[in-house]
Backbone as CSV, one residue per row, in Angstrom:
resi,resn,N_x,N_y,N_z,CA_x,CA_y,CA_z,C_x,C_y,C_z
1,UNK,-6.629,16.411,6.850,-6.380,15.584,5.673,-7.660,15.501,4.849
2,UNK,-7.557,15.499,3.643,-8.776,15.641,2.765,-9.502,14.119,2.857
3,UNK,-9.190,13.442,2.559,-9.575,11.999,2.721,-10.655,12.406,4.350
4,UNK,-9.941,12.379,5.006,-10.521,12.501,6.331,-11.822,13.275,5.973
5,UNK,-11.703,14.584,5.727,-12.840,15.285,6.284,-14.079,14.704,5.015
6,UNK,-13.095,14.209,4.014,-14.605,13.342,3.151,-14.977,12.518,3.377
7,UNK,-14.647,11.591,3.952,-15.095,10.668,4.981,-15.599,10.679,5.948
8,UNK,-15.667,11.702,6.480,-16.391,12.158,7.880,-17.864,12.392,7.020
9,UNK,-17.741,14.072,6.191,-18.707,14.022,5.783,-19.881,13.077,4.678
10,UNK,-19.041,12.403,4.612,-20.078,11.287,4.031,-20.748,10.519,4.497
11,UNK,-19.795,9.820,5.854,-20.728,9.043,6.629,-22.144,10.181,7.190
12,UNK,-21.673,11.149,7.525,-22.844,11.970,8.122,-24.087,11.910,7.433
13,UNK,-23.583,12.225,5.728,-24.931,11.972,4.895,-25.581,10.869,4.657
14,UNK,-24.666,10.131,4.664,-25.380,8.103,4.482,-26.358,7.787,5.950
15,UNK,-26.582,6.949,5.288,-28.050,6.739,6.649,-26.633,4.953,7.673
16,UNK,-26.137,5.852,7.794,-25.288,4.826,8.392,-24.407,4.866,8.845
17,UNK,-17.733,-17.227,-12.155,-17.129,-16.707,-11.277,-15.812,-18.630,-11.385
18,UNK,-15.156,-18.410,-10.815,-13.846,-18.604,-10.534,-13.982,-19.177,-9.236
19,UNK,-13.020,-19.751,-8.465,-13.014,-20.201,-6.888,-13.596,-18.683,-6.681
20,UNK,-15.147,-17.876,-6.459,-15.275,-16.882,-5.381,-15.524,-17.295,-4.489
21,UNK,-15.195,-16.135,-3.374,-15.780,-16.332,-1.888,-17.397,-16.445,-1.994
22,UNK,-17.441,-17.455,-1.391,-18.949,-18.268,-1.268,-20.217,-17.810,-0.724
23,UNK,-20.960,-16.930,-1.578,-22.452,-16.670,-1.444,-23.116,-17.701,-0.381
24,UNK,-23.698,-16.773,0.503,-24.710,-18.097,1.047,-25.279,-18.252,0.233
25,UNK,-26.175,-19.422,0.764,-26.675,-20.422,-0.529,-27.937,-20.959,0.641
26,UNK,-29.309,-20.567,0.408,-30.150,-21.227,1.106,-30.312,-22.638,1.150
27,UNK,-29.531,-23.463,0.056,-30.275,-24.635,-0.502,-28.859,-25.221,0.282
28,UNK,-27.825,-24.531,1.217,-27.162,-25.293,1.789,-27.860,-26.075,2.959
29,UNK,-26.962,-27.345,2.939,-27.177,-28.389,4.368,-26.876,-28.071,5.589
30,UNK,-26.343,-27.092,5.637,-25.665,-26.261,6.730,-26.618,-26.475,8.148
31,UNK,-26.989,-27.014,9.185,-27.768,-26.750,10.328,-27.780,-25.369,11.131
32,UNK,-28.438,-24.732,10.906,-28.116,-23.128,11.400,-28.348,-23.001,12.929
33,UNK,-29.212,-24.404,13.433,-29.673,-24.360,14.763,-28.230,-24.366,16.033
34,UNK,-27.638,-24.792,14.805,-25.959,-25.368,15.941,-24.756,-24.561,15.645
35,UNK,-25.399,-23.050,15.034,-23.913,-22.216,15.380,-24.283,-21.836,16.411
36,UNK,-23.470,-20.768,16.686,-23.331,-20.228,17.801,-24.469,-19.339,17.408
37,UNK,-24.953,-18.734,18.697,-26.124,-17.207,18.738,-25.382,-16.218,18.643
38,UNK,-24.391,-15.589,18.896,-23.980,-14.235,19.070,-23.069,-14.180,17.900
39,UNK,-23.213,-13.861,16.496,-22.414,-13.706,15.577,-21.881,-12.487,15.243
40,UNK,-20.834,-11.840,15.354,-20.178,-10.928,14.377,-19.371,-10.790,13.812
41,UNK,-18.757,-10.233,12.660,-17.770,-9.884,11.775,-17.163,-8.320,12.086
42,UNK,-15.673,-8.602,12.261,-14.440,-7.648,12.107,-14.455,-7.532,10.462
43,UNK,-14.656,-6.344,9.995,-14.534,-5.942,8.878,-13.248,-5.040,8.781
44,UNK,-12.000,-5.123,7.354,-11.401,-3.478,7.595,-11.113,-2.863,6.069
45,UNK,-11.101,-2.092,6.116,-11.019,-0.797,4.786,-9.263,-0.678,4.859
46,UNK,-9.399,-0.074,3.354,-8.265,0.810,3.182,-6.952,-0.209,2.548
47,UNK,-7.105,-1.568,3.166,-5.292,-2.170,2.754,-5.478,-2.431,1.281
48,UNK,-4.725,-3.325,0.628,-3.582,-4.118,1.975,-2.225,-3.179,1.742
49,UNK,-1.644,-3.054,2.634,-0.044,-2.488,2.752,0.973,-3.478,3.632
50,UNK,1.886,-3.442,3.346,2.674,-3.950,4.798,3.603,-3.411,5.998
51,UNK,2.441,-2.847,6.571,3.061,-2.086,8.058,1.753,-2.084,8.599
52,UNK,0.131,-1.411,8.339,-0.577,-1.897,9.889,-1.128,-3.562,9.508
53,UNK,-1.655,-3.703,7.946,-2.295,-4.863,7.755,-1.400,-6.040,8.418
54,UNK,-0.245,-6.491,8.410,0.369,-7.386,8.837,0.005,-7.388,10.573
55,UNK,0.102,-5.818,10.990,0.176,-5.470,12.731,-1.690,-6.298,13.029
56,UNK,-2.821,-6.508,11.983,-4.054,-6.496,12.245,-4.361,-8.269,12.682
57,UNK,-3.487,-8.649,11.395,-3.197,-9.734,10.688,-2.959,-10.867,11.911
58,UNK,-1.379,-10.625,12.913,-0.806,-10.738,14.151,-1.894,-11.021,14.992
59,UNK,-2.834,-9.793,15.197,-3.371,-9.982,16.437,-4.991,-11.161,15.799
60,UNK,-5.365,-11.490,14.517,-6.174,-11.784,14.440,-6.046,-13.477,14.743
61,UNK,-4.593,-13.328,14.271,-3.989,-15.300,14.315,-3.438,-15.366,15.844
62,UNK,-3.293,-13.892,16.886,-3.016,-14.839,18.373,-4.226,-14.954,19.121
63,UNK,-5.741,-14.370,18.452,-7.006,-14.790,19.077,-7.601,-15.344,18.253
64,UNK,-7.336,-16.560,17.086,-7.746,-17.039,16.144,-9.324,-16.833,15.848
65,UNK,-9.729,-15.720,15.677,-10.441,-15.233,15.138,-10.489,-14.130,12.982
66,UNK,-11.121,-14.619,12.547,-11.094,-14.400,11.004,-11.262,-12.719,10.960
67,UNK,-11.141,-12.368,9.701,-11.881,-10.870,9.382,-11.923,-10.791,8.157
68,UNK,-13.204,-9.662,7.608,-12.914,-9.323,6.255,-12.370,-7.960,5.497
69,UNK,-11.648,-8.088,4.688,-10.787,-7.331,4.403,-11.392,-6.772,2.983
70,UNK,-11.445,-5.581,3.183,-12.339,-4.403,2.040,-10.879,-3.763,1.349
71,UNK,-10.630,-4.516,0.632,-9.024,-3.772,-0.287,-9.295,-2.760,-1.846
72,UNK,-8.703,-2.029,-1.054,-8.507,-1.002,-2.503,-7.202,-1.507,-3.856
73,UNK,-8.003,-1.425,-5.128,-7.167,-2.111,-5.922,-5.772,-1.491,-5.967
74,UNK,-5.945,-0.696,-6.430,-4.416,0.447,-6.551,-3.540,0.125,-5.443
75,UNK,-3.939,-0.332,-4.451,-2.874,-1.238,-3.204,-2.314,-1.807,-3.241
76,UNK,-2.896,-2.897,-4.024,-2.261,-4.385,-4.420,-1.391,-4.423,-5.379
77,UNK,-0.177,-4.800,-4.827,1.301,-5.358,-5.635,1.359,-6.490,-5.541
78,UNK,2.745,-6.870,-5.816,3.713,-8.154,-5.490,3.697,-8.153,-4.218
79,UNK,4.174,-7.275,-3.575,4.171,-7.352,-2.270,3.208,-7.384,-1.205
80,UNK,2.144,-6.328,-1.632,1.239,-6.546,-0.724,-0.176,-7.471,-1.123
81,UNK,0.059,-8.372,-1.994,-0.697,-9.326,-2.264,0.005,-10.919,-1.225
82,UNK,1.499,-10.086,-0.956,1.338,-11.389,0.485,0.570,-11.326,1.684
83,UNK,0.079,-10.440,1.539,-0.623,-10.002,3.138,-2.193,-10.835,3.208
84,UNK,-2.820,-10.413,1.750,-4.062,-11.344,1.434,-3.769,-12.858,1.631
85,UNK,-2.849,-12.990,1.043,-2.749,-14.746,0.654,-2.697,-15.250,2.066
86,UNK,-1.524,-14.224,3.060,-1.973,-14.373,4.396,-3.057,-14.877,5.084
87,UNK,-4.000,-13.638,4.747,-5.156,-13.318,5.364,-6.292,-14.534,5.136
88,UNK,-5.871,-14.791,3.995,-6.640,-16.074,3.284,-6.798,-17.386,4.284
89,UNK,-5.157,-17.780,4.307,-4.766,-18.967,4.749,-5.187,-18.770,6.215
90,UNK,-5.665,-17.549,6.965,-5.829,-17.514,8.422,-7.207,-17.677,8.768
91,UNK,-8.420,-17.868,7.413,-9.408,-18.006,7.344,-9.811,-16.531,7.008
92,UNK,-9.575,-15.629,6.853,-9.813,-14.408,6.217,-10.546,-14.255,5.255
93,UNK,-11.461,-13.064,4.419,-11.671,-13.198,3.070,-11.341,-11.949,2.269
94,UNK,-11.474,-11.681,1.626,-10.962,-10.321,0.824,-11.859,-9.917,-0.263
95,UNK,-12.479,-8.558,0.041,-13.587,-8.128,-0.696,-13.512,-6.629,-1.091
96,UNK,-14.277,-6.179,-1.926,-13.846,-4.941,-2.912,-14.296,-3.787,-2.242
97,UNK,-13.276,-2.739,-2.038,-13.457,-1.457,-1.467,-13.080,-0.705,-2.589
98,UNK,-13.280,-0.749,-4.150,-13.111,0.115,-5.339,-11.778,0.372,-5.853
99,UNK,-11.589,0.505,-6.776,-9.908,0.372,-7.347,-9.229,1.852,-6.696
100,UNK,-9.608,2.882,-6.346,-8.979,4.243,-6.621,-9.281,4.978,-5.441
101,UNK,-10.539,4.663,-4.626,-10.974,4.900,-3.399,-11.428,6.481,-3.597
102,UNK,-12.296,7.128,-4.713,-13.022,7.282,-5.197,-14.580,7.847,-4.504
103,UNK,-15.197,9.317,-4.528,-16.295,9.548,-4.069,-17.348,8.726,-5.091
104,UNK,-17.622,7.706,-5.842,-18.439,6.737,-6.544,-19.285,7.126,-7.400
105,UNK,-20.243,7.999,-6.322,-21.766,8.648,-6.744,-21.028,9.924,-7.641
106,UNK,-20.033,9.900,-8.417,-19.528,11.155,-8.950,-19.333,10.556,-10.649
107,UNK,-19.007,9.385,-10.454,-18.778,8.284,-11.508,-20.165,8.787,-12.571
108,UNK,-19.583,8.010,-13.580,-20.216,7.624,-15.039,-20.262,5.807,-14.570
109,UNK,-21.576,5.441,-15.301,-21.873,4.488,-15.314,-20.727,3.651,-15.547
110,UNK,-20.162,3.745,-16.451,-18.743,3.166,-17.177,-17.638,3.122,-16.061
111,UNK,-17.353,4.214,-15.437,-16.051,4.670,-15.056,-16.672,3.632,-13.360
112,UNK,-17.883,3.307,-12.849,-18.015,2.852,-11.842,-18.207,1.658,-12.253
113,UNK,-18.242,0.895,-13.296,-18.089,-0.557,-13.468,-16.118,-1.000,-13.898
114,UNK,-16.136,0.209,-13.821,-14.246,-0.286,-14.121,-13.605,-0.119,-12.424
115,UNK,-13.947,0.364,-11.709,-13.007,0.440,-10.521,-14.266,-0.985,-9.716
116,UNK,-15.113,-1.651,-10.321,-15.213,-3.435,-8.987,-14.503,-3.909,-10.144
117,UNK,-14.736,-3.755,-11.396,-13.787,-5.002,-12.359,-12.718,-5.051,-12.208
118,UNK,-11.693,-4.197,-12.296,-10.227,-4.145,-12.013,-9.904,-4.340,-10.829
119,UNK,-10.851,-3.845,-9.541,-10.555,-4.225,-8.404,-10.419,-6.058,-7.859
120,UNK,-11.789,-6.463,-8.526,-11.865,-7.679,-8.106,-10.981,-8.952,-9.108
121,UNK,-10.667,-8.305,-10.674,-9.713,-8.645,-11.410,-8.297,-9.083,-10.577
122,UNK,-8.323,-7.881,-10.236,-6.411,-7.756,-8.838,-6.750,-8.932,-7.767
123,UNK,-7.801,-8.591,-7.034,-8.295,-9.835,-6.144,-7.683,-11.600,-6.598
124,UNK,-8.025,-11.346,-7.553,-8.782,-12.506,-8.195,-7.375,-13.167,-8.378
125,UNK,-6.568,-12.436,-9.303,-5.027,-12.497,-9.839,-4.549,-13.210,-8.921
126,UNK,-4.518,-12.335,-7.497,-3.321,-12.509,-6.459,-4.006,-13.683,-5.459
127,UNK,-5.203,-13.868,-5.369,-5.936,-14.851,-4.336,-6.357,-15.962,-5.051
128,UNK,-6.960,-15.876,-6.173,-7.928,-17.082,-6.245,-8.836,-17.106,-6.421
129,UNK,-9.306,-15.504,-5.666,-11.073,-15.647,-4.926,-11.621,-14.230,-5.902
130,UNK,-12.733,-14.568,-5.976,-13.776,-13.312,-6.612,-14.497,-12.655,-5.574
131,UNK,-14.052,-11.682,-4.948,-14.978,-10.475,-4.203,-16.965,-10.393,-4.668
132,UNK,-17.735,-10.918,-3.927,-19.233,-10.828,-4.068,-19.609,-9.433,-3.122
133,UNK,-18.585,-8.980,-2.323,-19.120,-7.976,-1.302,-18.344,-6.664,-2.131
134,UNK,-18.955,-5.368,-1.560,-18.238,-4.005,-2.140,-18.747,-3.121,-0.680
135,UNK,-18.079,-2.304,-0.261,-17.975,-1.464,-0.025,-17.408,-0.376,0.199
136,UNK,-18.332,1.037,-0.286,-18.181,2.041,-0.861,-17.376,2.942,-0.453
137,UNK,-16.316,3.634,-0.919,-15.638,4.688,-0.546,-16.328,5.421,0.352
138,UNK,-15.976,6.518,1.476,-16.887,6.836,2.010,-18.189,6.594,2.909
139,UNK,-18.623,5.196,2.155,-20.048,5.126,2.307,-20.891,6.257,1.464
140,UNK,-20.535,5.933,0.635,-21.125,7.207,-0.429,-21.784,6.597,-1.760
141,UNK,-22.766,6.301,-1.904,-23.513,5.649,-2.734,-24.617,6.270,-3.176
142,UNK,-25.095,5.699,-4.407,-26.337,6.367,-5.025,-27.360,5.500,-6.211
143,UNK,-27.963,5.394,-6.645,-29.166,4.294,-7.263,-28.345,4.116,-8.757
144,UNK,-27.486,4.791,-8.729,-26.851,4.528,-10.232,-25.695,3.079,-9.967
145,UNK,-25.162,3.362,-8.766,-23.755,2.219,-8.481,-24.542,1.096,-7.926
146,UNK,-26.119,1.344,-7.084,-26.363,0.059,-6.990,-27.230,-0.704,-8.507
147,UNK,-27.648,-0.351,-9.680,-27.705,-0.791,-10.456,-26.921,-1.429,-11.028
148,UNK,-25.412,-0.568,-11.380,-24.065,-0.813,-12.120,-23.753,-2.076,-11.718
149,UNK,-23.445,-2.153,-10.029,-22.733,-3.199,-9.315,-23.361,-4.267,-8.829
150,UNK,-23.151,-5.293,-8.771,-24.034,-6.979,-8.776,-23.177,-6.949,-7.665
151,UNK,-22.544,-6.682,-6.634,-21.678,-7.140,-5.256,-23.132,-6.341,-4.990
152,UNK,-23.119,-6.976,-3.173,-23.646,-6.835,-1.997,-23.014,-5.431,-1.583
153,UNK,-23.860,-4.732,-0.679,-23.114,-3.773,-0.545,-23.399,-3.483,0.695
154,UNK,-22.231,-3.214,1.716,-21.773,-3.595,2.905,-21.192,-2.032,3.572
155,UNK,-22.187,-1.813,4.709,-21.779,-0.427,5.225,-20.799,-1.559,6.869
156,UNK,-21.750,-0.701,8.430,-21.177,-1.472,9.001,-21.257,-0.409,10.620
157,UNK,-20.591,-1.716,11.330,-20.962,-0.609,12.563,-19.429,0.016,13.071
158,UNK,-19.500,1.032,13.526,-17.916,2.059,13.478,-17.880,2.649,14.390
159,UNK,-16.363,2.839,14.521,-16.342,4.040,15.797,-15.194,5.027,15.424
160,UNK,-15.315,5.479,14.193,-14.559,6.853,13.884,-13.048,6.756,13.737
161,UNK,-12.736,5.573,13.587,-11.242,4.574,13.812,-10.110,5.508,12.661
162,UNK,-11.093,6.346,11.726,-9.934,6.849,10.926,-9.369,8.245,11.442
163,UNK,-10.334,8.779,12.119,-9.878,10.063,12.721,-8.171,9.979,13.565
164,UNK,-7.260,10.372,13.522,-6.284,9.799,14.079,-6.405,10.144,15.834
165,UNK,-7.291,11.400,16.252,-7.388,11.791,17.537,-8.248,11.131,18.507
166,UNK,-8.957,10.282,17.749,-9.656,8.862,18.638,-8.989,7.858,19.081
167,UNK,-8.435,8.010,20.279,-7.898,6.701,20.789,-8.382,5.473,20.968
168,UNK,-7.414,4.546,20.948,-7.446,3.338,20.990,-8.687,2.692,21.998
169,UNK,-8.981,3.740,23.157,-9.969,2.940,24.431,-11.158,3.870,23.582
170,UNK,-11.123,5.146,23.077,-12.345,5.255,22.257,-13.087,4.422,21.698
171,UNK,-12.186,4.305,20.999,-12.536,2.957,19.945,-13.301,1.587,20.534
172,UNK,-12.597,1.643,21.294,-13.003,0.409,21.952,-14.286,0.799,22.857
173,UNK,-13.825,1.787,24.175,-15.571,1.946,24.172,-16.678,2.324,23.253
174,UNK,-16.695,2.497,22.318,-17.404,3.139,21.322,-18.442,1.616,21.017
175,UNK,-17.574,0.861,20.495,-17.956,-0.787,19.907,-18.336,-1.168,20.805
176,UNK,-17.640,-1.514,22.306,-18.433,-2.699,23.277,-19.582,-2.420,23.525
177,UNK,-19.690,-0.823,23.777,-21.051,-0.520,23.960,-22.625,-0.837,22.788
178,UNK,-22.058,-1.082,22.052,-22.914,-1.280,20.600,-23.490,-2.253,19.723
179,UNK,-22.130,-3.003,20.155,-22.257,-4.486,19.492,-23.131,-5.711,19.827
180,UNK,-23.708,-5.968,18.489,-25.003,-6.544,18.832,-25.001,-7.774,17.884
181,UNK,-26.071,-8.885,17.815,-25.746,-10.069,17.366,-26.506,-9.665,15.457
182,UNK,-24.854,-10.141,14.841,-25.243,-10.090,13.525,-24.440,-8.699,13.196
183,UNK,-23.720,-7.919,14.033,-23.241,-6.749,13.390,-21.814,-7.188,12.732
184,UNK,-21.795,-6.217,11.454,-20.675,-6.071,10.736,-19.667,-4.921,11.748
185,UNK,-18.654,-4.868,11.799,-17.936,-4.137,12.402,-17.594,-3.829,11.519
186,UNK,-17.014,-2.159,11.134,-16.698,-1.503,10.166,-14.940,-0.485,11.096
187,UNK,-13.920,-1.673,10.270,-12.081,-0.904,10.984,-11.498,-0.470,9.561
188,UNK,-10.861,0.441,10.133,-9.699,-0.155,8.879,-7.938,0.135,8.802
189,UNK,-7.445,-0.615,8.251,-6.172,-1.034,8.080,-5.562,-0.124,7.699
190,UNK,-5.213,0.917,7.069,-4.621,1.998,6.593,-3.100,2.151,7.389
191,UNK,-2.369,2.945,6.108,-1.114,2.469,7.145,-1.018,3.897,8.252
192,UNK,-0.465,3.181,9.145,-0.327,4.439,10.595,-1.220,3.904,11.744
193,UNK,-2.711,3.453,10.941,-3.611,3.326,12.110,-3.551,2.217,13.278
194,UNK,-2.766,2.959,14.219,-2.047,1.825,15.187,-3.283,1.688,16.181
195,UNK,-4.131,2.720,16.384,-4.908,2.960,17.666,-6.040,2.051,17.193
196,UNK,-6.253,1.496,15.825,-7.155,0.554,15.770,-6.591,-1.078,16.219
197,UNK,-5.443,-1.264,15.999,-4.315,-1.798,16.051,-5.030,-2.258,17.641
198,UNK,-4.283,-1.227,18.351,-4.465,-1.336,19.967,-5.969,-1.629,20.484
199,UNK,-6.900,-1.091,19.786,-8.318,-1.301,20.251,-8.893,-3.004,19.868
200,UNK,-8.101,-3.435,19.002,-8.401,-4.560,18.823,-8.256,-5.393,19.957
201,UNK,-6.979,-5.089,20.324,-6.242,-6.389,21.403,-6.982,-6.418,22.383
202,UNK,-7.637,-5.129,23.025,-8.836,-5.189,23.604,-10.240,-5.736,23.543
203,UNK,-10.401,-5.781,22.613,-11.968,-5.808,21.883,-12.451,-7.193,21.753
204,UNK,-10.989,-7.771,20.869,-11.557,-9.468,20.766,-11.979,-10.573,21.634
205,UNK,-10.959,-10.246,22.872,-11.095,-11.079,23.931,-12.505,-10.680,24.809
206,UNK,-12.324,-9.319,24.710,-13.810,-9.035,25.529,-15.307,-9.300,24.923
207,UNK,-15.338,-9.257,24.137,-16.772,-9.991,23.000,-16.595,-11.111,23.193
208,UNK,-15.288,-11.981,22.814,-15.826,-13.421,23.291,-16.063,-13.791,24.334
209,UNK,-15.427,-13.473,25.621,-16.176,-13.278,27.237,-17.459,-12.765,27.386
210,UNK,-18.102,-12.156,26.171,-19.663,-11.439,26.382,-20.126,-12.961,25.511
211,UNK,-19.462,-13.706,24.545,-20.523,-15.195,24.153,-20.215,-14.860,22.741
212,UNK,-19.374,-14.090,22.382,-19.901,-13.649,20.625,-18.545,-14.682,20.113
213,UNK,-19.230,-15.064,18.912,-17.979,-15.740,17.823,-18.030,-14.810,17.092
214,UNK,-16.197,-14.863,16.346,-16.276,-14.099,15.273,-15.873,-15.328,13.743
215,UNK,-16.640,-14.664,13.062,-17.199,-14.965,11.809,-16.417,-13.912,10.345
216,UNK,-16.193,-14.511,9.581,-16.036,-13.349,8.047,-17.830,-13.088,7.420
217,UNK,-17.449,-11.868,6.837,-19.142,-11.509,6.688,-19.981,-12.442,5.917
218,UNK,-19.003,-13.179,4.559,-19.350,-13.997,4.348,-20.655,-15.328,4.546
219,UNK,-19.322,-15.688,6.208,-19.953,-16.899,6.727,-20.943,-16.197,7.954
220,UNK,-21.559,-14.969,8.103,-22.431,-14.116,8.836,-23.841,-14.414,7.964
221,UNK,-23.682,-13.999,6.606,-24.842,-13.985,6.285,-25.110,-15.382,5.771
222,UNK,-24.526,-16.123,5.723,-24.779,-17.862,5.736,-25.022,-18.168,6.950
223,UNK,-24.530,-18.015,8.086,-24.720,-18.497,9.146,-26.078,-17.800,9.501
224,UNK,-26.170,-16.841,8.954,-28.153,-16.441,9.757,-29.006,-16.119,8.568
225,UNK,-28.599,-17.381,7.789,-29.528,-17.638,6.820,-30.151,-16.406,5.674
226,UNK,-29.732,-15.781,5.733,-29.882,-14.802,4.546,-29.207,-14.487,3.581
227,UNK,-29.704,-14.555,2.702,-29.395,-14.293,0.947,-29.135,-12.963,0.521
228,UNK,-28.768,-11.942,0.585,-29.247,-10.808,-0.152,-28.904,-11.176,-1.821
229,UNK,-30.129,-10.297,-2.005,-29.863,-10.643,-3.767,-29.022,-8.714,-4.370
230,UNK,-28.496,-8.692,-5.523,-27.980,-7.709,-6.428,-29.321,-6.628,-5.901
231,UNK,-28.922,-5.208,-6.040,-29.165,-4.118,-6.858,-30.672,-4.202,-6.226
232,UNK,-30.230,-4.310,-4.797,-31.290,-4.058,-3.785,-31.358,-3.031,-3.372
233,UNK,-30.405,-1.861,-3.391,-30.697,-0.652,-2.706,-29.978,-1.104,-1.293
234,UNK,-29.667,-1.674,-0.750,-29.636,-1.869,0.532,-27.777,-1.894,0.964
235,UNK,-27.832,-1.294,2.283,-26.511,-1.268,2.266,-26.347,-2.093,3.967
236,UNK,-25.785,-3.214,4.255,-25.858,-4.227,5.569,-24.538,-3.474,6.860
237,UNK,-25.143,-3.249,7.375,-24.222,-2.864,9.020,-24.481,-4.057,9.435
238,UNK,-25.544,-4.669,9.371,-25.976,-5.713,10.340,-26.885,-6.927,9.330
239,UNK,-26.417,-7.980,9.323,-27.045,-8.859,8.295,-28.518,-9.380,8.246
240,UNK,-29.177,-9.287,9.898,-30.743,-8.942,10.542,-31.082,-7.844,9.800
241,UNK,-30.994,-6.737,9.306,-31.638,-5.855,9.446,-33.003,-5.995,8.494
C-alpha cells in the first residue's frame, strides 16, 4: 500500500482561541509534587471513522484511562464527529494530524497553513475545542511547516502498528519494553487496524501494574511542568526530552 511504504520511509528519515484544549500554563496552581511519577500518553493517528475508533474508544472507557486523538480533517463528518464528542466526554482530547494526510514538507507555505486551519476549523465546528498540538503526516517535517505552524509538534514512541503484518503481541512487546516516564505513545486508529485494537487490551493494564498513569498529552506536558513554545524546531516523543 502506498501510504504504507511512505510512512515507513519517512519515519526512517525523521530522527524519530475559543474553548481550546488547554496549554500548560506555568503560572498554573497546579501542585506537580502530587501527581503521580510515571506519566504517559496513548496517542492515535489516522481517525476518526466508525469501525476501529469506536473499537479504541470501548477499550479506553473499560480501563478508564484517556487518549489523544491526532484526526485527519477530510475524516470528519456528521457521523464521525460522534466519535470525538465521544472521545471528549471520556476525557479524551482531539488534535490536528493535517486536513488531507499529506507528505507536508512538499507544501507551499500557503497550501501548509490551509490543511491546520481547516483541520482545526472541523475540530473546532464539531467539538468545541481548538487543536494546540499537530502531528505530521508521516512524521515528515521541515523548517518551513515549523515556521508556518504555531501548534506544538508531536512525534512519539511506536511500534510499527500500521504495518498490517505486526501483530498484536508485537506491538505490545515492542512498547512494554520501551516505555518510559513522560513518553508519548504514538497508535493509530485507522479503519481495519484491529491488531492495535488487541495490543491495547494488553498494554493498559500492564503499565498500570508497572505504576504508570495514563494522561492526554495535553495534561503530560502540564503535569511535568513544561511549556513548549511555537516554531521551536522540535518535535516531542517524550515531553522530558
Amino acid at each position: 500500500m502506498t501510504k504504507i511504504l511512505i510512512m515507513a520511509l519517512s519515519l526512517i528519515m525523521a530522527a524519530c482561541s475559543t474553548r481550546a484544549t488547554a496549554k500548560p500554563d506555568n503560572n498554573d496552581e497546579t501542585n506537580v509534587d502530587k501527581t503521580p511519577s510515571r506519566l504517559i500518553a496513548l496517542s492515535f493517528d489516522d481517525g476518526p471513522n466508525d469501525i476501529t475508533t469506536p473499537k479504541v474508544l470501548d477499550i479506553l472507557e473499560e480501563f478508564n484511562v484517556p487518549g489523544s486523538f491526532f484526526v485527519i480533517g477530510q475524516n470528519i463528518n456528521e457521523s464521525t464527529a460522534k466519535q470525538m464528542t465521544r472521545a471528549i466526554s471520556l476525557g479524551c482530547e482531539i488534535q490536528n494530524h493535517s486536513l488531507t494526510h499529506v507528505q507536508m514538507s512538499k507544501l507551499t507555505k500557503e497550501q501548509t497553513a490551509e490543511e491546520i486551519r481547516r483541520t482545526d476549523e472541523l475540530i473546532e465546528q464539531y467539538t468545541g475545542t481548538r487543536p494546540w498540538l499537530f502531528r505530521p503526516p508521516y512524521i515528515d517535517h521541515n523548517s518551513l511547516m515549523h515556521e508556518t505552524i504555531s501548534h506544538t509538534f508531536i512525534c512519539g514512541v511506536g511500534c510499527e502498528d500500521w504495518v498490517p503484518s505486526v501483530s498484536a503481541q508485537a506491538r505490545y512487546d515492542a512498547l512494554i519494553s520501551t516505555v518510559k516516564d513522560g513518553d508519548i505513545i504514538l497508535l493509530h486508529d485507522f479503519i481495519g487496524n484491529d491488531n492495535t485494537v488487541e495490543a491495547l487490551r494488553m498494554l493498559i493494564p500492564e503499565l498500570k501494574r508497572q505504576g504508570f498513569t495514563f494522561v492526554t498529552v495535553s495534561e503530560l506536558f502540564k503535569a511535568k511542568g513544561v511549556t513548549p513554545s511555537a516554531h521551536s524546531g522540535k518535535l516531542y516523543s517524550n515531553v522530558l526530552q
